[in-house]
C-alpha positions in Angstrom: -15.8 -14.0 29.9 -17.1 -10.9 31.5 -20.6 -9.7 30.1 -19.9 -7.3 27.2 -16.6 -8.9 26.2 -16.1 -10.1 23.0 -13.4 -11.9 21.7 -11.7 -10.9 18.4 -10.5 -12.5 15.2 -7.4 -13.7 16.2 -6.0 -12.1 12.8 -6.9 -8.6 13.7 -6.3 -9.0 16.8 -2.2 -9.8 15.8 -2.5 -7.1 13.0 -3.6 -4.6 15.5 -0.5 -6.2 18.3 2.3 -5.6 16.0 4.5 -8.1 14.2 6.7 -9.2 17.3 3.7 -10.2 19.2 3.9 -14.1 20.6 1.1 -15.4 22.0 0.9 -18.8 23.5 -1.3 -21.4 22.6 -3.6 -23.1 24.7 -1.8 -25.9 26.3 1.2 -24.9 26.3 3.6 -24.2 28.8 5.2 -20.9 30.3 7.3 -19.7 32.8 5.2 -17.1 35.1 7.6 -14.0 35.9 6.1 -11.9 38.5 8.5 -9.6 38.6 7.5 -8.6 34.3 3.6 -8.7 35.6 4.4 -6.1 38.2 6.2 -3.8 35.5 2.9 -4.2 33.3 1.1 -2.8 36.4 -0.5 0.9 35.9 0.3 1.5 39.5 3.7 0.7 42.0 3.2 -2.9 43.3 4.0 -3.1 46.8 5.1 -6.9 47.0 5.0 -6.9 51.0 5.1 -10.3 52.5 5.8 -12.1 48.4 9.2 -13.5 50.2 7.7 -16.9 49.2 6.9 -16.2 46.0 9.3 -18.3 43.2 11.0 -15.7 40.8 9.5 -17.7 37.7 6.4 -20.5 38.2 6.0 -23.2 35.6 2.1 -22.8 34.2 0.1 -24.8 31.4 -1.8 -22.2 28.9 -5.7 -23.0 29.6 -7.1 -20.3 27.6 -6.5 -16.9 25.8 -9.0 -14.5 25.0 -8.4 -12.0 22.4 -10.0 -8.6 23.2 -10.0 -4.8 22.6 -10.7 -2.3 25.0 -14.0 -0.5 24.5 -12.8 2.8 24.8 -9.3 2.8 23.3 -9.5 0.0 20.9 -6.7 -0.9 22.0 -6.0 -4.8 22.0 -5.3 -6.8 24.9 -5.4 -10.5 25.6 -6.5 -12.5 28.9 -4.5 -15.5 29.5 -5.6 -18.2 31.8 -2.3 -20.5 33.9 -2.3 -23.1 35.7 0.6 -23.9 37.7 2.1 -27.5 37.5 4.7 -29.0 39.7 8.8 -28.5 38.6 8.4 -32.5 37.7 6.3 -31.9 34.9 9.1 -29.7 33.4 10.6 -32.9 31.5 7.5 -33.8 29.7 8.2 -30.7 28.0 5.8 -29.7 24.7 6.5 -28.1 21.2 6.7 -24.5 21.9 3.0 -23.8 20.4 3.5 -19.8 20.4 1.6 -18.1 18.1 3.6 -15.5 16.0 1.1 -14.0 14.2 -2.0 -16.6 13.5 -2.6 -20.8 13.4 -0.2 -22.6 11.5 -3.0 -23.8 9.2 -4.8 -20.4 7.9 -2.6 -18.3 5.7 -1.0 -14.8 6.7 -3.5 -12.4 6.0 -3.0 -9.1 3.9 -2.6 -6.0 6.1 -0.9 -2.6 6.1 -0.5 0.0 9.0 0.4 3.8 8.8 1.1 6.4 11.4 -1.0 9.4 10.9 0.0 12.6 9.7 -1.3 16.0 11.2 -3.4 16.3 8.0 -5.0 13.2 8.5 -5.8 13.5 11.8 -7.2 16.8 11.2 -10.6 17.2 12.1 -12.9 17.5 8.4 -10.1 16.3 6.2 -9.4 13.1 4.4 -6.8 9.8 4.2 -4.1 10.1 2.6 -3.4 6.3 1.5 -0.6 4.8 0.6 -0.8 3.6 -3.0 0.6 -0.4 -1.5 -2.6 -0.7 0.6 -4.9 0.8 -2.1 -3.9 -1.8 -4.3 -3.5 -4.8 -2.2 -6.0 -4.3 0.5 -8.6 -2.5 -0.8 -11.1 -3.6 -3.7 -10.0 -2.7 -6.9 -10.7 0.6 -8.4 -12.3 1.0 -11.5 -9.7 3.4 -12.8 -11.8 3.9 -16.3 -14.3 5.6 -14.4 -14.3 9.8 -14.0 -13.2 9.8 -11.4 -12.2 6.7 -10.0 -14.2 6.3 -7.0 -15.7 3.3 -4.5 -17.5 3.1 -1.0 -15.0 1.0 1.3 -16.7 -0.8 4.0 -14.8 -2.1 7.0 -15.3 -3.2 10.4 -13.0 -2.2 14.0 -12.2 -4.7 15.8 -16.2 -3.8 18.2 -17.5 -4.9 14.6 -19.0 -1.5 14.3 -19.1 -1.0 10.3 -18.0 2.1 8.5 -18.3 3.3 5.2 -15.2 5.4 3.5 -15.6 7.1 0.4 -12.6 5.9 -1.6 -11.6 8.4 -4.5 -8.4 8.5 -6.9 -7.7 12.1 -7.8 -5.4 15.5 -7.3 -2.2 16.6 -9.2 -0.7 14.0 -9.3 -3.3 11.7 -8.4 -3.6 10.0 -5.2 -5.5 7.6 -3.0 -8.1 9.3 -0.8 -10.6 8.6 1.8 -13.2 11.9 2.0 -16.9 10.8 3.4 -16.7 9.4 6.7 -13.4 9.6 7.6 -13.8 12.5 10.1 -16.8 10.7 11.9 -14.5 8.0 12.0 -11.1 9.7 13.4 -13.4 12.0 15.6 -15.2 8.7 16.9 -11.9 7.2 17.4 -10.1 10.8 19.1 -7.2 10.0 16.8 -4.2 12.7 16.7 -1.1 12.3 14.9 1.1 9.9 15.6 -1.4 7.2 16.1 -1.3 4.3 13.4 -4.4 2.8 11.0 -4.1 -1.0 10.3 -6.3 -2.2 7.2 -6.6 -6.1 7.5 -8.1 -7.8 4.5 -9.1 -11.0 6.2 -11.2 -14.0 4.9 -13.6 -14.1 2.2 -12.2 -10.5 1.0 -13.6 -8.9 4.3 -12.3 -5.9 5.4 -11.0 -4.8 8.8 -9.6 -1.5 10.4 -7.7 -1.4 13.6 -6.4 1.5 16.0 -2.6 1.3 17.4 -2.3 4.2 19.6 0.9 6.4 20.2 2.6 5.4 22.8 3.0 8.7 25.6 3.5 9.3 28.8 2.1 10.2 32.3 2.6 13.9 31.2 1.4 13.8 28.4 4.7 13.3 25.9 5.4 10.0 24.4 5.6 6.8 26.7 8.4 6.9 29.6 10.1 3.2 28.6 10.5 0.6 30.7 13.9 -0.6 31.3 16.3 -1.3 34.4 18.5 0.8 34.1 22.4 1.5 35.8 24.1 4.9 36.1 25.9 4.6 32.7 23.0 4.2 30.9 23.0 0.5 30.0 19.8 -1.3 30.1 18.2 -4.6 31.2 17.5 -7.6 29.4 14.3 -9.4 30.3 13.9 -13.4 29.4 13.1 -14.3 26.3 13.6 -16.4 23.6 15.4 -15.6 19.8 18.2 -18.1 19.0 18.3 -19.6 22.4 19.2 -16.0 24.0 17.6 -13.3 26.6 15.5 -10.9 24.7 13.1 -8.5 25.8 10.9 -8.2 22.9 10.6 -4.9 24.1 8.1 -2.6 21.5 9.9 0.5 21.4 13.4 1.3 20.8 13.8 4.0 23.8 14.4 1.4 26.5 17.2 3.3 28.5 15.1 5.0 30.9 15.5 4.2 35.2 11.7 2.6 36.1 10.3 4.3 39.1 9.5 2.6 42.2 12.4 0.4 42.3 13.8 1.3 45.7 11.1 1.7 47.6 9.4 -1.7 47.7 7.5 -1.8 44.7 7.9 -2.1 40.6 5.4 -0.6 37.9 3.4 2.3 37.3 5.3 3.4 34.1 2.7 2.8 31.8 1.1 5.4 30.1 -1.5 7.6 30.9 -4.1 5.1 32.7 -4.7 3.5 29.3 -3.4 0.2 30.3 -6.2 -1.3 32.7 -4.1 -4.0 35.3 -4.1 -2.7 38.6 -1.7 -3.9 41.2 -3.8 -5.4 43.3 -4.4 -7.8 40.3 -1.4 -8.4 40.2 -0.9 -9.2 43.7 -3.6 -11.5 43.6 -2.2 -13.3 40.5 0.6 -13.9 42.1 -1.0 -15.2 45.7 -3.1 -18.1 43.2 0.8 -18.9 41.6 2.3 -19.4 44.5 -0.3 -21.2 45.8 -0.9 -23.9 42.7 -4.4 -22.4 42.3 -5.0 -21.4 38.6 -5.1 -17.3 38.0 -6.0 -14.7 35.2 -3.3 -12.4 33.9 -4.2 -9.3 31.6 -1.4 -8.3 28.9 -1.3 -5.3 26.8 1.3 -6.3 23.6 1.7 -2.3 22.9 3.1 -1.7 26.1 5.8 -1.1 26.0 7.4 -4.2 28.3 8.7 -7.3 28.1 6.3 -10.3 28.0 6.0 -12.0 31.5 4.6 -15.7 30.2 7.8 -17.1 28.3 8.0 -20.2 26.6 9.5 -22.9 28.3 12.2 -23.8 25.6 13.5 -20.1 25.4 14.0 -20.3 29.0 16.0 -23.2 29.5 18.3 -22.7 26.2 18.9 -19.2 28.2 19.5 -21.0 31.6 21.8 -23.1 29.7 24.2 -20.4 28.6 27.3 -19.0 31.0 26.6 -15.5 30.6 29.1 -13.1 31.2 30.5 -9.1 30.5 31.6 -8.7 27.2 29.4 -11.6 25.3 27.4 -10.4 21.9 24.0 -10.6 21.2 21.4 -9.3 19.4 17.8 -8.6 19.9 15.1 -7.2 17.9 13.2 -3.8 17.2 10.0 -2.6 15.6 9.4 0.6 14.2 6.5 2.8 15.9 4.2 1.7 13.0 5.3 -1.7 13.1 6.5 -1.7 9.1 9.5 -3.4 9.8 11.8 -5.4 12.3 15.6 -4.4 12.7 18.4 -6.4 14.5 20.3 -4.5 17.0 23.6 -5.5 18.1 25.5 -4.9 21.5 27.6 -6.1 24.3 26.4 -7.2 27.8 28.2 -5.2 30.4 26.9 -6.7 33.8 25.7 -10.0 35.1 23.5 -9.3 38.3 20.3 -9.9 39.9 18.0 -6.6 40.0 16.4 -7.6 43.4 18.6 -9.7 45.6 16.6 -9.8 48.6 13.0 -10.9 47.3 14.4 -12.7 44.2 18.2 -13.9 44.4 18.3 -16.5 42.3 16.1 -14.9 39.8 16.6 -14.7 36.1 14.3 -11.9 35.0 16.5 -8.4 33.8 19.4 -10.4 34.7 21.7 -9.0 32.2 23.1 -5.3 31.6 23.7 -4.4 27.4 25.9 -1.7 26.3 25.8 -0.8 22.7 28.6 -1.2 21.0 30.2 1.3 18.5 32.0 0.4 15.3 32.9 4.4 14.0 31.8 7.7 15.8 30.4 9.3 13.0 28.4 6.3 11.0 27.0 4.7 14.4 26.5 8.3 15.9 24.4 9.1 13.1 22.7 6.0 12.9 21.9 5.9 16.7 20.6 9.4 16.1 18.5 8.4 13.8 17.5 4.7 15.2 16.3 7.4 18.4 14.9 10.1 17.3 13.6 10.4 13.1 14.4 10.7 9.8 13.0 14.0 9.7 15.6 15.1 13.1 18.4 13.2 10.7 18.3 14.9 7.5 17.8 18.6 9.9 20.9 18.1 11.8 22.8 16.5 8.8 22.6 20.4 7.3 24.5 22.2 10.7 27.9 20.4 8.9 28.3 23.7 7.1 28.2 25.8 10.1 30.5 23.7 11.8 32.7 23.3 9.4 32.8 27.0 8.6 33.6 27.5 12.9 36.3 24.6 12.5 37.3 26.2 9.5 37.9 29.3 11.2 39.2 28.6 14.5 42.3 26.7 12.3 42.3 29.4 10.2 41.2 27.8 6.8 38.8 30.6 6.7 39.0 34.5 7.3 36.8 35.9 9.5 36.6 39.8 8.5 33.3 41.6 9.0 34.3 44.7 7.2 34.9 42.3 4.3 32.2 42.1 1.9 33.1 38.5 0.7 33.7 37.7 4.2 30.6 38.6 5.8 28.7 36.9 2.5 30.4 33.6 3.9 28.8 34.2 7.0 25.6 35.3 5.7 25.5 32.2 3.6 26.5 30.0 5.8 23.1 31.3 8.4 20.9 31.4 5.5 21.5 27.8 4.0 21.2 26.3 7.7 18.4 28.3 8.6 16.8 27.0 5.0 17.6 23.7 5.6 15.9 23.2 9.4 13.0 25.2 8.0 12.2 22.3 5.4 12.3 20.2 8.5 10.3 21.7 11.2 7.9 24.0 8.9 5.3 22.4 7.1 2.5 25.2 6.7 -0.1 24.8 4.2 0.1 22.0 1.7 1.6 22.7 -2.0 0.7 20.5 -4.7 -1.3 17.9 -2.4 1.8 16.1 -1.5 3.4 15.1 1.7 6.9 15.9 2.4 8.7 14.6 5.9 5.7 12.3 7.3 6.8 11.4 10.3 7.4 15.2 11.4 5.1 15.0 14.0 7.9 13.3 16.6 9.7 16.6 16.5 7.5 18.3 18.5 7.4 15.7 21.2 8.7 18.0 24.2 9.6 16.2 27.1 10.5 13.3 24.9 14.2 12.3 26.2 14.8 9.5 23.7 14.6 12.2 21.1 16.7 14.7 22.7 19.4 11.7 22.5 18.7 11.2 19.4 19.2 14.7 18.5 22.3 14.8 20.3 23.9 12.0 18.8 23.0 13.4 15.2 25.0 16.4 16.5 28.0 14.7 17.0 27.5 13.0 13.9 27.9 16.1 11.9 30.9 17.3 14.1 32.6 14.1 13.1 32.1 14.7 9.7 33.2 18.0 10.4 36.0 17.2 11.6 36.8 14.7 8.2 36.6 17.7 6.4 38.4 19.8 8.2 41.4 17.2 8.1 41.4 16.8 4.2 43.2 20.3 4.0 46.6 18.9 5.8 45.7 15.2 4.0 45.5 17.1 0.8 48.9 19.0 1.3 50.9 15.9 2.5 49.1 13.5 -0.5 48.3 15.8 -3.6 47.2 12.1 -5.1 43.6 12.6 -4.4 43.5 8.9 -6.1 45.9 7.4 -3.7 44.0 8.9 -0.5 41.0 7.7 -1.5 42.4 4.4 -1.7 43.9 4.4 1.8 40.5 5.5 3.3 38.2 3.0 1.6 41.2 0.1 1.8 41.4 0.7 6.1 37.5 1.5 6.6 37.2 -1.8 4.8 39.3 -3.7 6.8 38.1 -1.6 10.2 34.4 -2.7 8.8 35.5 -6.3 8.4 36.8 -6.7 11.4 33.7 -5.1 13.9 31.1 -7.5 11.2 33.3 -10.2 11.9 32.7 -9.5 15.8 29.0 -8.9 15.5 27.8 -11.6 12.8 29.8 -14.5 13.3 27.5 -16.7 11.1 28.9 -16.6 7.5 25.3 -17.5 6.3 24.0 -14.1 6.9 27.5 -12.7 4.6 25.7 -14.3 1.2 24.2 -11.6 -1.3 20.9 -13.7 -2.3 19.0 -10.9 -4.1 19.9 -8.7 -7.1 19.1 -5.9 -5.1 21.4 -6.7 -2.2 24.1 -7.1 -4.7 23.5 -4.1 -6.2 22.8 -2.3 -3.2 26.6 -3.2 -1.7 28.0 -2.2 -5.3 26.2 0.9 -5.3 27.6 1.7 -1.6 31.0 0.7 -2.2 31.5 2.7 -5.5 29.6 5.3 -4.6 31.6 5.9 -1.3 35.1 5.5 -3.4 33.8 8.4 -5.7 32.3 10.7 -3.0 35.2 10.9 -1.3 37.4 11.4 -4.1 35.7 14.4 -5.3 35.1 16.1 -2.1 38.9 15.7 -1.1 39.8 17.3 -5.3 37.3 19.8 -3.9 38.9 20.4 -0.6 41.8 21.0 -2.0 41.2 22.8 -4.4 38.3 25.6 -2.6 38.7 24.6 1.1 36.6 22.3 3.5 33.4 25.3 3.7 33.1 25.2 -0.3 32.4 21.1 0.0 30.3 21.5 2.8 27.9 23.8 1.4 26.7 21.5 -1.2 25.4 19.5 1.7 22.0 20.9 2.5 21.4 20.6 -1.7 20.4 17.1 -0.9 17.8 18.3 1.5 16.8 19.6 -1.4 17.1 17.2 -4.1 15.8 14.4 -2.0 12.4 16.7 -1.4 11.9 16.9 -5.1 13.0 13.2 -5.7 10.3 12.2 -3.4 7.2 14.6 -4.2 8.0 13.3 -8.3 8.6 9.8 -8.0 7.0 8.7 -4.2 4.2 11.1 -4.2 4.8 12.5 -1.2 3.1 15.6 0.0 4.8 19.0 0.1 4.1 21.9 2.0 5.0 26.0 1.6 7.7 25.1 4.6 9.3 23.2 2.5 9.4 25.2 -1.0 10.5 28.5 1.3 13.2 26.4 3.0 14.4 25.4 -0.3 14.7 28.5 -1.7 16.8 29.6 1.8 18.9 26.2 1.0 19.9 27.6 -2.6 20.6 31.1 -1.4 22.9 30.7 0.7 24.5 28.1 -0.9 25.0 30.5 -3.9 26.1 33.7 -1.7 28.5 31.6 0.2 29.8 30.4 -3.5 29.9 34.6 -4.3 31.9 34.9 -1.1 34.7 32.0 -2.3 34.9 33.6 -5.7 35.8 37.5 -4.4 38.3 35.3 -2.2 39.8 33.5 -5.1 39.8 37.0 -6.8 41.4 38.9 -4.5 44.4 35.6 -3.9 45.2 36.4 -7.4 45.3 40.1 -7.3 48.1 40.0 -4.4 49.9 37.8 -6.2 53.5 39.2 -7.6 53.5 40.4 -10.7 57.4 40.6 -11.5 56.9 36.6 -10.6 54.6 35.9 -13.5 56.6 38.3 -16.0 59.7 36.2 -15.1 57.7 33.1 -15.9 56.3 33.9 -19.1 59.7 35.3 -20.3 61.5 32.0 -19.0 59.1 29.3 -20.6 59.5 31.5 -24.3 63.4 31.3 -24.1 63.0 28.2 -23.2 61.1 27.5 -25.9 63.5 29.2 -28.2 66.6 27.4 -26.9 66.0 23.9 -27.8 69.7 22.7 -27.7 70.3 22.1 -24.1 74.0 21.1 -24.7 74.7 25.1 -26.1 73.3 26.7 -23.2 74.8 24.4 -20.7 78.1 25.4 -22.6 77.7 29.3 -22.3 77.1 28.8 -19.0 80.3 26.9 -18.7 82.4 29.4 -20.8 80.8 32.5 -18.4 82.0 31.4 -15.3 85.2 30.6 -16.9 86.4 34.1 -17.5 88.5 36.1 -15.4 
C-alpha cells in the first residue's frame, strides 16, 4: 500500500459503494475482462498490438484494499489477481463475493439521502429524515427544551466532526445547524450528491460522501453502454440467477460509448474524478496475458459494469443458448441507493461487439430491448423510471390541455373566442397547467419549514438526455390517457351502462395484464401475497381502478372529457398537502402560488361548462317541453288504457 493510503472499514466502505456492490473475497476466483477494465478507463485505451490478449483470464483474488480518494471521498477498491492456468478452472471454489460485509458480523445500520438545494446551501442546516434520527443517531432527550445533542461522526479519512443535532420548527423536525456548513463546504457538496450515516460497531458513528454522478460537460454522467442504432443496449457478464447482468449503477444505460471505432474503448467517465489511466490498464493487461500477477483499480459508483466476475456466474451464463427474443431481468438502484428494482426486457441481438480483437468473447455479448406491456402505464412508468417523480407528477397535469385540443379538434368542445364561456375554457385550461408545472419547477423561499418535491434538483440537469427521454415518454403518457378520455364520449353513447363498460375494461386489462406477467414472471413463487400490506395494496389497486373509471366515464358522459380532466392537476394539489401534514415535507411559496393557479383555473374552466350547459338549455324548444308536460298530466288523468285505445279505434272508424 502506497504511503498515505489507508484502508477503510469494510462496512463504510460498502455503505458508501451502494447496495449492489460485490466485492470478491480474497482467494477467490474471477474471470479478468479486459475489455470492462478499458471502459473503466478515464481516457480512450488504444489496445494496439493486445491481439494476444484472451477476452476473459481466469485470476485468484490475492488481496483487496478498501480505500477512499483523498480528495473526493469517493470510495474505490484495489484488487490484486493472479492468473492461474484454464486447468485449475475445475477445482472451482464457493463463490466468496462479498455483498455488503463478512458473513459473520451483522449488517450494520445505515441510511443515505440525496441533498436538497437547501441543504447544500452554503450557511444552512440538514434537514434529516426522521428514520435516520431515530435509528442511527443517539437518542434524543425529547423532554428537554429543546431537544438538542452534539453528533459526532467520522468520514471515511477518520477526520471527526461534530453536528449540532436539534428537534424543532412548526411542525418539528430533525436538524443539523453547527458545523454542517464547515462540513458541506469542506466536502464542496451541491445538490444532488448523497450523505450516508453508518452506525457501525460499539454505537460508532460514520458519515460517507456518494457524489452525483455528471458528465465531461459538466451535466450528469454520460452512461456507459454499447449501444445499436435502435437504441437497445449491451449486457455485460454477470451473475443474478445464472444470467448476464451488468450490475450497471444507473438506470440511463442507452447511450453509444465513444471511442469504439477508432481503436480504443473508455474515456466516458466523469469529469476526471475516476483516477485509472489507460496506460494502467494496458499494463494490467500485459501482466494477464503474461501469467504475471497485476493490480486493478475499481470505482463501484461508476457507472460500469464490474470487470472481475465470479467464476460460477460465468459459466451458468456460458451454459445458456442465448438467443433474440429470450426474457430476463436485471437489476436497478436508485441514485441514492434506497432501493433495488427489477427491470424486465427482451434480448434483441446476439453478437460479439469487437470481432476482430475478441471473437469469441463474451463481454456485452447480448442486445436488450425493453419490452412494453400498455402505451400509457409503461410510457409513464418509463418516464418516470428515466427522468423523476417531480418531471412525472409536472407532465401528468398537460392531460387537460390535451384533452381540451383533442377535445376540440373532434369537436367535443367549441372553440369561440368572442364567447365569454368559451374563452374562460381556454383561460382555465392555461391557468391550471401553468399552476400545476409551477408547483414543479418553482420552489422559491421555504413556507412552513417543509420540503415539497425533493428531488427537484434533476430538472434542471440541461444536457441530461436520459431525462429529456424521460420527459418525453411522460408526454406520451398523458396523450394516451388523452386519448382514453377522448374515446369515452363515443363508448358512452354506444353503452349508456357506465357499470357494464367498466366491467369490460377492468375484465380485458385483466386478462391483457395476465397474460404480459405470465411472460415476464414465469415463477409462480413470486405470484404469493405474503404481507398484509401486499394484499391490501392489490385490493386497494384493483377496486380503486374499477371505481375511478366508473366515475370518470358517468362524468364523461355526462359534462364531456375536458370537465373530467380538469380535476386532474387537484391531485398535484392534494398530494402536496398530504405530504407537508402527514410526511413532513418541506414547502415552498412555488408551491402555494402554483396551487392557488391549480384551483383557479380549475374553477373558471368549471364557470365556462356551466354558461355552456346554460345556454344548451336555453336553445332548447319550448313547444317540445309544453307538449311534454301536457302529455305526462293526461296521461296521468287517463288511467284506463283499454278506453283510450277504444276512442282511438271508434275515430278512425268514421267516415
Amino acid at each position: 500500500m502506497k504511503e498515505g493510503e489507508k484502508s477503510l472499514d469494510p462496512q463504510l466502505w460498502h455503505a458508501c459503494a451502494g447496495g449492489m456492490v460485490q466485492m470478491p473475497s480474497v482467494n477467490t476466483k474471477v474471470f479478468y475482462f479486459p475489455q470492462g477494465h478499458a471502459e473503466h478507463a478515464q481516457s480512450n485505451v488504444d489496445f494496439g498490438d493486445s491481439f494476444r490478449i484472451p477476452p476473459l483470464i481466469l485470476c485468484r483474488v490475492g488481496s483487496v484494499k478498501f480505500l477512499a480518494d483523498p480528495e473526493t471521498d469517493e470510495v474505490f477498491s484495489k484488487i490484486t489477481l493472479i492468473p492461474l492456468r484454464n486447468s485449475e478452472l475445475e477445482n472451482e471454489d464457493s463463490d466468496g463475493f462479498d455483498g455488503n460485509v463478512s458473513e459473520n458480523s451483522e449488517k450494520p445500520s445505515s441510511f443515505a439521502k440525496t441533498l436538497t438545494q437547501s441543504d447544500a446551501n452554503n450557511g444552512g442546516g440538514f434537514s434529516v429524515p426522521r428514520y435516520c434520527a431515530e435509528t442511527i443517531f443517539p437518542r434524543l432527550d425529547y423532554s428537554a427544551e429543546p431537544p438538542v445533542q452534539t453528533v459526532i461522526a467520522k468520514d471515511v479519512h477518520g477526520e471527526v466532526w461534530k453536528f449540532r443535532h436539534i428537534y424543532r420548527g412548526t411542525p418539528r423536525r430533525h436538524l443539523l445547524t453547527t458545523g454542517w456548513s464547515s462540513f458541506v463546504n469542506q466536502k464542496k457538496l451541491v445538490a444532488g450528491d448523497s450523505i450516508v450515516f453508518l452506525r457501525g460497531e460499539n454505537a460508532q458513528l460514520y458519515v460517507g460522501i456518494r457524489r452525483a454522478k455528471r458528465g465531461i460537460v459538466n451535466g450528469l454522467e454520460t452512461p456507459s453502454g454499447w449501444s445499436s442504432s435502435n437504441g437497445s443496449c449491451g449486457l455485460g457478464v454477470g451473475g443474478f440467477g445464472g444470467a448476464f447482468s451488468v450490475f450497471l449503477r444507473e438506470e440511463n444505460n442507452k447511450m453509444l460509448r465513444n471511442g469504439i471505432g477508432d481503436g480504443g474503448v473508455g474515456g466516458n467517465l466523469g469529469g476526471g474524478r475516476v483516477k485509472v489511466s489507460g496506460e494502467s490498464v494496458k499494463e494490467a493487461m500485459r501482466l494477464a496475458a503474461s501469467n504475471q500477477t497485476f493490480e486493478v483499480v475499481y470505482y463501484p459508483r461508476a457507472s460500469t459494469p464490474e470487470f472481475c466476475v465470479k467464476v460460477s456466474a460465468v459459466k451458468a451464463a456460458m451454459r445458456i443458448q442465448w438467443c433474440s427474443g429470450m426474457r430476463f431481468k436485471m437489476p436497478f438502484e436508485t441514485e441514492d441507493s434506497s432501493r433495488i428494482s427489477w427491470f424486465m426486457g427482451t434480448i434483441s441481438s446476439v453478437h460479439v461487439v469487437d470481432p476482430i480483437r475478441w471473437p469469441n468473447s463474451p463481454w456485452r455479448l447480448l442486445q436488450s430491448l425493453a419490452a412494453r406491456v400498455t402505451f400509457n402505464q409503461n410510457a409513464y412508468f418509463s418516464g418516470l423510471f428515466y427522468a423523476s417523480s417531480t418531471a412525472a407528477t409536472a407532465m401528468s397535469n398537460l392531460i387537460p390541455a390535451l384533452t381540451f385540443v383533442f377535445a376540440a379538434i373532434l369537436g367535443y368542445e367549441k372553440i369561440d373566442l368572442r364567447s365569454l364561456r368559451n374563452a374562460a375554457k381556454i383561460l382555465g385550461t392555461i391557468c391550471c397547467v401553468s399552476g400545476a408545472l409551477t408547483m414543479a419547477f418553482l420552489k422559491g423561499n421555504k413556507l412552513l419549514h417543509m420540503e415539497f418535491f425533493p428531488d427537484s434538483k434533476h430538472l434542471t440537469a440541461s444536457g441530461d438526455d436520459t431525462w429529456i427521454l424521460g420527459c418525453l415518454l411522460l408526454l406520451a403518457s398523458s396523450v394516451f390517457w388523452s386519448c382514453w378520455m377522448i374515446m369515452q364520449v363515443p363508448i358512452s353513447s354506444s353503452v349508456p351502462d357506465h357499470i357494464l363498460s367498466t366491467f369490460w375494461m377492468c375484465l380485458f386489462s385483466t386478462i391483457q395484464s395476465a397474460i404480459f406477467a405470465l411472460l415476464k414472471e414465469q415463477n409462480l413463487q413470486s405470484w404469493i401475497l405474503n404481507t398484509p400490506l401486499q394484499i391490501s395494496c392489490s385490493l386497494y389497486a384493483g377496486i380503486g381502478i374499477a371505481v375511478s373509471c366508473f366515475i370518470q366515464s358517468w362524468c364523461i358522459s355526462e359534462k364531456g372529457p375536458l370537465y373530467c380532466a380538469m380535476f386532474n392537476p387537484l391531485a398535484t394539489v392534494i398530494t402536496a398537502l398530504v405530504s407537508a401534514t402527514f410526511l413532513q415535507e418541506e414547502l415552498y411559496i412555488g408551491s402555494l402560488v402554483g396551487a392557488i393557479g391549480v384551483i383557479t383555473g380549475l374553477y373558471i374552466v368549471l364557470w365556462g361548462k356551466a354558461k355552456d350547459f346554460d345556454g344548451r338549455k336555453q336553445e332548447l324548444p319550448q313547444p317540445n317541453m309544453v307538449d311534454d308536460e301536457i302529455s305526462n298530466r293526461i296521461d296521468l288523468e287517463e288511467p284506463l288504457l283499454a278506453e283510450k285505445s277504444e276512442y282511438v279505434t271508434e275515430s278512425k272508424m268514421e267516415p
